[in-house]
matplotlib code that plots the C-alpha trace (Angstrom):
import matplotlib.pyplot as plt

x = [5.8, 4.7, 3.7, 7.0, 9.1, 9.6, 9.3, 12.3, 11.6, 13.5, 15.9, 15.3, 17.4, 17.1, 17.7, 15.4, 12.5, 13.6, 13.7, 9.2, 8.6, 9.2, 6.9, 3.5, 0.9, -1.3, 2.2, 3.2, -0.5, -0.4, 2.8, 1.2, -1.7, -3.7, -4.6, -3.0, -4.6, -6.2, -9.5, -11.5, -8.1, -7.3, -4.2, -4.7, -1.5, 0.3, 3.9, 5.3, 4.4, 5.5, 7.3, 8.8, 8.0, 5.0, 4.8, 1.2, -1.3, -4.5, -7.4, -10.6, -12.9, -13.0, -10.2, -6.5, -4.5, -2.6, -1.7, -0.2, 1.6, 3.2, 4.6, 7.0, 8.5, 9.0, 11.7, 13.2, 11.7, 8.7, 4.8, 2.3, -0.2, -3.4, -6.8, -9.4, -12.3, -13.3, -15.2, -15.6, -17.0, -14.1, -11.0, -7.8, -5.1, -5.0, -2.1, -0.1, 0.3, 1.3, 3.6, 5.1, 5.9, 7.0, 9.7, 10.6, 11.4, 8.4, 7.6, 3.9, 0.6, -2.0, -5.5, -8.5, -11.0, -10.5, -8.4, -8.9, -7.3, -7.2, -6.9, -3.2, -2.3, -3.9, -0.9, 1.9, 4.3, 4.2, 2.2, -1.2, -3.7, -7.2, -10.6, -12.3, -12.0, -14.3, -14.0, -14.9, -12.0, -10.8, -11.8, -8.5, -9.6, -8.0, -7.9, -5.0, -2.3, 1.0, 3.0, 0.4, -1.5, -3.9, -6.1, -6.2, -9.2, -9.7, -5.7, -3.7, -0.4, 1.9, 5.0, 7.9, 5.9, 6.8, 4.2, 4.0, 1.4, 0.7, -2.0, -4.2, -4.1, -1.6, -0.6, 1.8, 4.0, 6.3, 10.4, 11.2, 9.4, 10.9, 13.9, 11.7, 8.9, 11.2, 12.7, 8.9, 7.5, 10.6, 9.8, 6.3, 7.2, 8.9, 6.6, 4.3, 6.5, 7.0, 2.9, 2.9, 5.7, 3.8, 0.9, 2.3, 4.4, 1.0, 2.2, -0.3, -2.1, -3.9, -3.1, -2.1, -0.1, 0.0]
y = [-8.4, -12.1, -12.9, -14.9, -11.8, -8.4, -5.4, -3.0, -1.4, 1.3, -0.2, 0.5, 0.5, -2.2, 0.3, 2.1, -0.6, -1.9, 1.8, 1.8, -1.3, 1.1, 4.0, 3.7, 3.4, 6.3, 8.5, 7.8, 8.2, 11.9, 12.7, 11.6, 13.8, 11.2, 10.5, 6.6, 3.3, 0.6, 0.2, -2.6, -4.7, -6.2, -8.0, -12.2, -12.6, -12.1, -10.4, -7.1, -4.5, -5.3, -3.6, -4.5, -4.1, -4.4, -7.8, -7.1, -9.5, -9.0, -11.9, -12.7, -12.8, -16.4, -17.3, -17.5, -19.3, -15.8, -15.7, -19.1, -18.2, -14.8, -17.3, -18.1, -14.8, -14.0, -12.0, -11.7, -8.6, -9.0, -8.2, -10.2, -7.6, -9.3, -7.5, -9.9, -7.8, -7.0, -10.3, -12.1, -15.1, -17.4, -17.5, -16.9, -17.7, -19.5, -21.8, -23.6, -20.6, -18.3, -20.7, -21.1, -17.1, -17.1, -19.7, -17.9, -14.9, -12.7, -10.0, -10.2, -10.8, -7.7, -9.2, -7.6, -10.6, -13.6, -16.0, -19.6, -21.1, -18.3, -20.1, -21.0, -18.1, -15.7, -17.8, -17.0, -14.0, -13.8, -10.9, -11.6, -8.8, -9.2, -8.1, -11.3, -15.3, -17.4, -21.5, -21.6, -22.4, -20.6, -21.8, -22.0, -21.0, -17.2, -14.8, -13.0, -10.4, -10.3, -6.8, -4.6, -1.9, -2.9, -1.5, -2.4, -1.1, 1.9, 2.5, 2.0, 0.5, -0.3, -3.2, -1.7, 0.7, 0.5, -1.5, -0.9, -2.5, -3.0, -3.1, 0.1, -1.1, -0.9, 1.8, 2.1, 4.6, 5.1, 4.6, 8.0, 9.5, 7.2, 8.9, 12.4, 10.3, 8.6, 12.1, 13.5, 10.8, 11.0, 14.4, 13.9, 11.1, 14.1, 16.7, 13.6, 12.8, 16.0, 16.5, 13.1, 14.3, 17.7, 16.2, 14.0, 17.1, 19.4, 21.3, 20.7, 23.7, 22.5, 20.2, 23.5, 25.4, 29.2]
z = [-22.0, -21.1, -18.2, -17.0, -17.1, -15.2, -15.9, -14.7, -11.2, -9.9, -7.4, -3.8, -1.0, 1.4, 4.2, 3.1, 3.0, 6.1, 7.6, 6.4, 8.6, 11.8, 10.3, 11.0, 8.0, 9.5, 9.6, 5.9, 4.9, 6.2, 4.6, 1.2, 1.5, 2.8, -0.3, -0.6, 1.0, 0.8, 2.1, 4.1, 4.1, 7.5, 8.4, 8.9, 10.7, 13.8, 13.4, 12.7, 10.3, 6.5, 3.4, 0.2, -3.3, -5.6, -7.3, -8.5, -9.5, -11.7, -11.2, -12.1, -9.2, -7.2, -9.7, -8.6, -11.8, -11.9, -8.1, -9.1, -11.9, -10.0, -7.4, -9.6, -10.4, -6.4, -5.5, -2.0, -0.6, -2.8, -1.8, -3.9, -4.7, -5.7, -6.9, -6.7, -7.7, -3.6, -4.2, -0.4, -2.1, -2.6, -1.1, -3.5, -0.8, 2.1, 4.0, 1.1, -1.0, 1.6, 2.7, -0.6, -1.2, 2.5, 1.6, -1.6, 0.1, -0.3, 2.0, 2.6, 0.4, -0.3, -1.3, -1.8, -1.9, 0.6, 2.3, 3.9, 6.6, 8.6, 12.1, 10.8, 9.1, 11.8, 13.7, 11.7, 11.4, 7.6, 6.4, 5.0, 4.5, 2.7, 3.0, 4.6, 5.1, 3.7, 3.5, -0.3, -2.7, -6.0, -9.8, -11.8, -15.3, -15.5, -17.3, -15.4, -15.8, -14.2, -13.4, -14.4, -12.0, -10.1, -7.7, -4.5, -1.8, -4.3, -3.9, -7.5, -7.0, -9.8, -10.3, -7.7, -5.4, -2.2, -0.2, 4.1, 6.2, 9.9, 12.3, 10.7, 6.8, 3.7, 1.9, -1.5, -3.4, -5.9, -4.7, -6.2, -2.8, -0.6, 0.9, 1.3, 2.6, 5.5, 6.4, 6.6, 8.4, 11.3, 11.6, 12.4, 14.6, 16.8, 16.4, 17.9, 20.8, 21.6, 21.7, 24.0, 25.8, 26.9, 27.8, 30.2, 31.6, 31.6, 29.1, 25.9, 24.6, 22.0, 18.5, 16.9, 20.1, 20.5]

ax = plt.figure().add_subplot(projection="3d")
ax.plot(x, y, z, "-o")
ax.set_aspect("equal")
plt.show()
């Protein structure tokens, strides 16, 4: 498959998706094990917690021709997943192409490597997560591949997982867990309210009750 095309995802429901962006990362996290998620990736930007779906990105490190050419396949709903090696040493996105997947609908970008221009997009509501900023720009020279795995801070995400981030980090699975994942995480959300609720009551016993 070239690099201009798609592969087929599984189709999501928007609901669904939408229905992540209120679930805390740390809550999902525990309902996969807590085996999933990225690490050392920090959010550059100042809005609510993201989701969508894997558009994933393979770079060289301090090279971003790839991240270019995966612009143009953006779907609404989309996260650009780009590996870029962990390498802190040149930055692979900063204002303009952030502002371009913004405008093409994207959900969020997931770098591991660095941005620029964080002042502005430390500023904005779009999504940005990545594992440092540093002032030094990209070569453009690839070699690259487009809607492959990748991995991501150790984590291995592949073209369509479901991708949620917020203030604690990112973390990605397939859609086929989706719907049992949403019903676990809610319950855990009340078993956690219900703890919160108790200790503001008096009541708590202990994480594991009597």
């Amino acid at each position: 498959m070239s690099d201009t095309e798609r592969p087929p995802v599984a189709a999501v429901d928007p609901g669904l998706i939408a229905a992540f962006r209120q679930i805390p990362t740390a809550v999902i996290s525990d309902n996969l094990e807590r085996l999933p998620g990225a690490i050392g990736l920090k959010p550059f930007y100042k809005g609510t917690p993201m989701a969508g779906i894997a558009l994933t990105v393979d770079t060289t490190p301090g090279d971003n021709l790839f991240v270019h050419r995966a612009l143009d396949l953006i779907k609404p709903g989309d996260v650009l997943v780009i590996n870029g090696g962990g390498d802190e040493t040149r930055a692979l996105v900063g204002e303009i192409i952030a502002a371009i997947a913004e405008h093409r609908g994207a959900a969020g970008i997931v770098l591991d490597g660095a941005i620029r221009d964080s002042a502005v997009l430390m500023s904005s509501p779009f999504p940005v997560f990545a594992r440092a900023a540093h002032h030094r720009g990209p070569y453009k020279n690839g070699p690259g591949t487009i809607n492959e795995p990748v991995s991501i801070g150790g984590m291995v995400v592949a073209p369509g997982d479901v991708v949620v981030g917020d203030a604690d980090g990112v973390v990605a699975f397939a859609p086929g867990r989706a719907s049992l994942l949403l019903e676990m995480a809610r319950a855990q959300e009340q078993r956690e309210a219900d703890i919160l609720a108790s200790i503001r009551a008096g009541r708590y016993t202990g994480a594991y009750g009597k």
